[in-house]
One Martini backbone bead per residue (centre of mass of N, CA, C, O) as a GRO file, in nm:
protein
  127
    1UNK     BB    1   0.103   0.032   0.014
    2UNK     BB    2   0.084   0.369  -0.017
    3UNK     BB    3   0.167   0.639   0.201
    4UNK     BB    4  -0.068   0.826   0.031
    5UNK     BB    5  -0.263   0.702   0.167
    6UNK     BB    6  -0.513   0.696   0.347
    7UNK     BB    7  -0.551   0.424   0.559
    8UNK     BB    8  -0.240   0.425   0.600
    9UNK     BB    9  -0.286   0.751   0.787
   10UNK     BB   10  -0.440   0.669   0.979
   11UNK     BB   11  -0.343   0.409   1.111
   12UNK     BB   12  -0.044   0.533   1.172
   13UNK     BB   13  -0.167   0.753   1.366
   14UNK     BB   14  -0.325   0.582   1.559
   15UNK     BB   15  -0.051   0.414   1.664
   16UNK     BB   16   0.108   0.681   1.745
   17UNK     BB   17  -0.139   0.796   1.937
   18UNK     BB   18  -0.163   0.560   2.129
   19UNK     BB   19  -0.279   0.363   2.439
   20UNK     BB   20  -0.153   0.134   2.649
   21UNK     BB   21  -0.140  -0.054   2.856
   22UNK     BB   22  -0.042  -0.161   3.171
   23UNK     BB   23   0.057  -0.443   3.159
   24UNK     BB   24  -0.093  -0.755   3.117
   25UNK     BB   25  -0.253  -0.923   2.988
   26UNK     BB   26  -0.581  -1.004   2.962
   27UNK     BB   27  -0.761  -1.283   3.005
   28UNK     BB   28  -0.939  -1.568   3.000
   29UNK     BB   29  -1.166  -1.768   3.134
   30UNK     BB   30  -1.016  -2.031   3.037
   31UNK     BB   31  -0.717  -1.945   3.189
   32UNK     BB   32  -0.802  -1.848   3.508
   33UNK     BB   33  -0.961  -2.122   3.565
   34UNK     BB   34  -0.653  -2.282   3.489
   35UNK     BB   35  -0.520  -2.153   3.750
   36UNK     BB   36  -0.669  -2.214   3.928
   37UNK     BB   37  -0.685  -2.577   3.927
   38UNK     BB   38  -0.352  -2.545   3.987
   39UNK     BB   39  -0.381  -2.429   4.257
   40UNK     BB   40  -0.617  -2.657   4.408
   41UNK     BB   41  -0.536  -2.949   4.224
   42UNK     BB   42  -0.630  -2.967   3.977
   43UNK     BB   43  -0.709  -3.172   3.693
   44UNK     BB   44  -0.746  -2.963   3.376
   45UNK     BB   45  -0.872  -3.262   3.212
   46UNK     BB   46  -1.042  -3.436   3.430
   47UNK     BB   47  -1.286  -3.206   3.578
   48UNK     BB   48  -1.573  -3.312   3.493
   49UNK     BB   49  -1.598  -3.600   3.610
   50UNK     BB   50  -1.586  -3.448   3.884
   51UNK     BB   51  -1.821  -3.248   3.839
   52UNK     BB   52  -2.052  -3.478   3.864
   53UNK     BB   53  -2.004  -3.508   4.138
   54UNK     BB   54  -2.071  -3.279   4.374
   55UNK     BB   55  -1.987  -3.378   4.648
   56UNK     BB   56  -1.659  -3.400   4.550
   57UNK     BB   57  -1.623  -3.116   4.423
   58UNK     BB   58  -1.677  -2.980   4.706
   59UNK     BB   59  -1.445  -3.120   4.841
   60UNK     BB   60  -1.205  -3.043   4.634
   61UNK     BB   61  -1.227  -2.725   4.688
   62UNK     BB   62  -1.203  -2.677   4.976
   63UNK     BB   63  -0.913  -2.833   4.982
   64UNK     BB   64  -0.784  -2.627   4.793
   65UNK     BB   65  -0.869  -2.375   4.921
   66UNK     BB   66  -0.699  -2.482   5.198
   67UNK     BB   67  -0.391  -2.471   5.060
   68UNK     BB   68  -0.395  -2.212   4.900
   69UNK     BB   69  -0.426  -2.025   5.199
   70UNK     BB   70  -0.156  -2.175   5.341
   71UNK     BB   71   0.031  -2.086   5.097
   72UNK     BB   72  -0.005  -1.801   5.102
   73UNK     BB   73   0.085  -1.744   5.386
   74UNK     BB   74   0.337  -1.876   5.363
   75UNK     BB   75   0.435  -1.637   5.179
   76UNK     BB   76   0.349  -1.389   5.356
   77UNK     BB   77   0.574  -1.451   5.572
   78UNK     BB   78   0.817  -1.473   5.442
   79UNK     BB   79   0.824  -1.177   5.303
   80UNK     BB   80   0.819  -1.067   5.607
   81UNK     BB   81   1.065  -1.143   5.701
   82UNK     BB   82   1.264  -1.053   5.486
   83UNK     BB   83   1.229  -0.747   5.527
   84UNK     BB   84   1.312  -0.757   5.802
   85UNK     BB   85   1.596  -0.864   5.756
   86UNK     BB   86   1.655  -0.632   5.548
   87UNK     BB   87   1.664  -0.363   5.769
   88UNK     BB   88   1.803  -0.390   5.999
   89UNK     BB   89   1.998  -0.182   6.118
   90UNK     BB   90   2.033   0.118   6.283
   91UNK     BB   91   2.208   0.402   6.184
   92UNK     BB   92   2.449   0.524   6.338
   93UNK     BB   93   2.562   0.751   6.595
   94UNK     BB   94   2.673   1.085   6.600
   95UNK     BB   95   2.842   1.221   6.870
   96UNK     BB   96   2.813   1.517   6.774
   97UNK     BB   97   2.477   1.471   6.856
   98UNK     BB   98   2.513   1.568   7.141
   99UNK     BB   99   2.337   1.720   7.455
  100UNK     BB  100   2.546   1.951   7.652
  101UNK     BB  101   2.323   1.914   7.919
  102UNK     BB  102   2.226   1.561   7.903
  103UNK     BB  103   2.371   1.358   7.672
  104UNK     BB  104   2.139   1.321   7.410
  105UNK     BB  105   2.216   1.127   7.103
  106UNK     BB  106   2.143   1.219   6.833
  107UNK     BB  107   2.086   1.143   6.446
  108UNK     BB  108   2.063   1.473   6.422
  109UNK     BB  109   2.094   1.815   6.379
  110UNK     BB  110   1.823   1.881   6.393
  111UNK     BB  111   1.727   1.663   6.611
  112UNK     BB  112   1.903   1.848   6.830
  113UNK     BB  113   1.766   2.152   6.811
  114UNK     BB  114   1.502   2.000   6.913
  115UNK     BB  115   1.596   1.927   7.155
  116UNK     BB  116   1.696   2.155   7.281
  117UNK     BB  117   1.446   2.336   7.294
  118UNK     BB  118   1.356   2.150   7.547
  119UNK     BB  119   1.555   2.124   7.712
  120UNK     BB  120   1.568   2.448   7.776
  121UNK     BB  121   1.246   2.415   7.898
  122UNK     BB  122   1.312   2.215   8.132
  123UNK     BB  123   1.553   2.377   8.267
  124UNK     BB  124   1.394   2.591   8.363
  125UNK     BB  125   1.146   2.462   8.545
  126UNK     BB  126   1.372   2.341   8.748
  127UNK     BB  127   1.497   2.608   8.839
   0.00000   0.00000   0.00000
């Protein structure tokens, strides 16, 4: 097709300023039900079977959702572990930000000048 021509300068254009999602494309009603069957151990291929007997299917969902529940909650144990780890010791105190007047520590230098001015209100009223 020629560059020239109209339908090619409309597509063109539309490509250019479209404006795309972000994230993962959207799924298909038929991916997202095979991503649950195999979060809670359902075979999805012989998933129809189950389904046949009421009883069955119902305590198959039950025990399913109760494994990825607990598979679920032990993941976000680890992961607030490991941040928890992540976050270390806080970081040195600097000797420097020391309160002349009471002797305690802070962590900066703006928070050393509002400690002395609590300081010098607190030692006033006790004079």
């Amino acid at each position: 097709m020629s560059s020239a021509r109209l339908p090619r300068q409309i597509l063109l254009g539309q490509i250019a300023f479209a404006r795309r999602n972000v994230g993962r494309p959207v799924l298909r009603f038929k991916d997202s039900a095979k991503c649950d069957m195999v979060a809670f151990n359902i075979d999805h291929n012989s998933w129809e079977d189950l389904a046949s007997n009421r009883n069955e299917w119902r305590k198959t969902i039950f025990m399913g959702c109760k494994t990825h529940d607990s598979a679920w909650f032990e993941d976000l144990a680890q992961k607030r572990a490991k941040r928890y780890n992540r976050k270390g010791a806080p970081p040195p105190i600097n000797p420097q930000h020391a309160c002349p007047k009471c002797g305690r520590m802070c962590r900066s230098r703006i928070g050393l000048f509002s400690h002395e001015r609590r300081c010098r209100i607190n030692n006033t009223d006790t004079v």
